[in-house]
N, C-alpha and C positions, 0 to 999 in steps of 0.2 A: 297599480291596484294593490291593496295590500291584502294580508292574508285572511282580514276577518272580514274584508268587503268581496271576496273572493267566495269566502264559507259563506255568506250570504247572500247571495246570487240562487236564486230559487224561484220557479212556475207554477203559479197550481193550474192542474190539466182539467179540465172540465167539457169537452167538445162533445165526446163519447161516449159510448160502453160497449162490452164486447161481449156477448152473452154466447151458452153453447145453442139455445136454440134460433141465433140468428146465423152461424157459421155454414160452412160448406162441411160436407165432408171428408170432400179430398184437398188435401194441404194445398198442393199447388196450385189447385185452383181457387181456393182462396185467398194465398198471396197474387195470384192475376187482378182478382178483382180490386183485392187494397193499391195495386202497383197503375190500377185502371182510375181509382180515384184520387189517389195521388196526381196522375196526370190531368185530370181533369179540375182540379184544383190548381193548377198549373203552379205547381212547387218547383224551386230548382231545380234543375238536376238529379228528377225521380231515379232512375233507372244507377244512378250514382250507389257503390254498394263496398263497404269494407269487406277484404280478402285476406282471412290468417292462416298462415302454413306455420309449417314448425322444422326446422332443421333437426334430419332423423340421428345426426349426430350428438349434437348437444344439446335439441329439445328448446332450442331458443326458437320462441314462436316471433314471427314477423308479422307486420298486417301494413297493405296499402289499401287504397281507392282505385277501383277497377270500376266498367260501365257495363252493366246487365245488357246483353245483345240479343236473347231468346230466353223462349221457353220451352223448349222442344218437346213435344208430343205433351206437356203437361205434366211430364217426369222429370224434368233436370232443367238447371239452372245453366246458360251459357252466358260464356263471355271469351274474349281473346287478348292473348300474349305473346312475349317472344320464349321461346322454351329455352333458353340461353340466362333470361335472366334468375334471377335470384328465387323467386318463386316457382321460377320453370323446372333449377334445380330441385328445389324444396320438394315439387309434388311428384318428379321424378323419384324421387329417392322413400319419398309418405303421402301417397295421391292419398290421405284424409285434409280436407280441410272445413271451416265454417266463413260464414258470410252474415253480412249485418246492415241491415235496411234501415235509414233514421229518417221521416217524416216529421218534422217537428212543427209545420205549419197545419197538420193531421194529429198532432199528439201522437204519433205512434212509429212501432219499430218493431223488424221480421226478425229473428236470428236461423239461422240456416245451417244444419251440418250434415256432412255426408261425404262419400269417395266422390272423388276426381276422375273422368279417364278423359285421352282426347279427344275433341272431335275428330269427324270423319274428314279426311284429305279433300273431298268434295265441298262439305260445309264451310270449311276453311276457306278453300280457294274464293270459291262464290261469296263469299261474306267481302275478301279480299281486295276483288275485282268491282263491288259495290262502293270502298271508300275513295274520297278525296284523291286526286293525285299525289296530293303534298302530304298528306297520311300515308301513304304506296311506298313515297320516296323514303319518309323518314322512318321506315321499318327495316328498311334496306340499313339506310346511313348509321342507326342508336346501335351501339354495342350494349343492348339495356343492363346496367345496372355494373358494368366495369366501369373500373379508374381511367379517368380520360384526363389529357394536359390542361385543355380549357375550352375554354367557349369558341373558341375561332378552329380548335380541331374537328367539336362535330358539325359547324358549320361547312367546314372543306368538305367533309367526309359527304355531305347534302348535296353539295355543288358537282360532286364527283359521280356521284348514284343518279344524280339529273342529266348530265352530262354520257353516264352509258347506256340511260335507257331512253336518250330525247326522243326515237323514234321510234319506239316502244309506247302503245297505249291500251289498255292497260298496262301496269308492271307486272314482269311476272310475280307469285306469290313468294318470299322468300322462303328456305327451305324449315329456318329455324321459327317462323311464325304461326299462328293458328290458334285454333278455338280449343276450350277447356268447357267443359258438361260438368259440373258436377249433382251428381243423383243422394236426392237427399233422404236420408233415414231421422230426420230430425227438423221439427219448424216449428219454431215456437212463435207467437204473434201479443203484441205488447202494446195498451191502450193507458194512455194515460188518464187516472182518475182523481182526483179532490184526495189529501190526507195523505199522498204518496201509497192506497191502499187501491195500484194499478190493479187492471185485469190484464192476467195473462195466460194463454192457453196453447197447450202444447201439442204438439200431433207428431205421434212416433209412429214409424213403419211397422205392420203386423200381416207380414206374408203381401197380399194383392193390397189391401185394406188400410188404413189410418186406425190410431184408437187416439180420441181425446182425451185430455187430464186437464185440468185447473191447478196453478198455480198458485202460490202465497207471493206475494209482491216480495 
């Protein structure tokens, strides 16, 4: 593809509109209800959600794909990690990070920001004891996000975690594993509209309360 059929790749969004007197008051449960018809829409991979930290060092922001696992009490956004990896660092060292919702079978997208802390040892474990075996296993075997020789080491490394816990069922939870909340002082929510002149409206934390704003595309 070259670079002017590239620049030219463009949608016009026309599905929706996002007005303030059709919204919730309170953010997260607002993003519930679009996360509710995303699913009912049966989009890929609703609950799919980019994750940016920023290394406190040199301020180099990172971002993967991580999968939305709760909503707890309707204040914080959950999901789970290894605290070992790269991110695990990152929010060790700057528990700020944001999150990004893409709908595109919906025209639309959440942005999320707020502090990190982690979940509780409980929610953890329980969450833990709920996945896959072979999800169990490979939390144990992944050194997430170190230099590995190749593909046949973390394989071994699989065979070997299978191997000490055959009679083990569930796995126990590993120590460096578990859940991450983050509570959000910030959600902005994004409808794609005709002319690139989207709606977008923002809900910043005010004490108990939400306050709306209107954005300029």
């Amino acid at each position: 593809m070259t670079d002017a059929e590239l620049a030219d790749l463009r949608q016009t969004y026309t599905q929706r509109t996002l007005l303030e007197a059709d919204v919730q008051p309170d953010a997260v449960r607002q993003f519930r209800q679009w996360l509710d018809e995303a699913v009912a829409a049966q989009l890929p991979e609703p609950a799919a959600l980019t994750l940016a930290t920023v290394d406190a060092a040199t301020g180099q922001p990172s971002q993967r794909v991580v999968l939305l696992k709760g909503l707890p009490d309707d204040a914080g956004f959950l999901f789970y990690s290894n605290y070992d990896s790269q991110k695990g660092h990152e929010l060790a060292a700057q528990p700020l990070a944001a999150l990004n919702f893409f709908w595109p079978g919906l025209e639309r997208q959440v942005r999320v920001e707020g502090r990190v802390e982690k979940a509780s040892e409980e929610v953890s474990t329980a969450y833990f004891k709920s996945r896959p075996r072979s999800s169990q296993v490979g939390a144990w075997a992944s050194p997430q996000s170190q230099v590995i020789e190749s593909r046949e080491e973390l394989e071994q490394r699989e065979h070997e975690v299978a191997d000490r816990f055959a009679d083990q069922t569930p796995l126990p939870r590993p120590p460096h594993w578990g859940g991450y909340v983050l509570r959000p002082t910030r959600i902005e929510f994004w409808q794609g509209r005709p002319s690139r002149l989207h709606d977008r409206l923002v809900y910043e934390r005010a004490g108990e309360s939400w306050k709306i704003s209107r954005l300029a595309p």
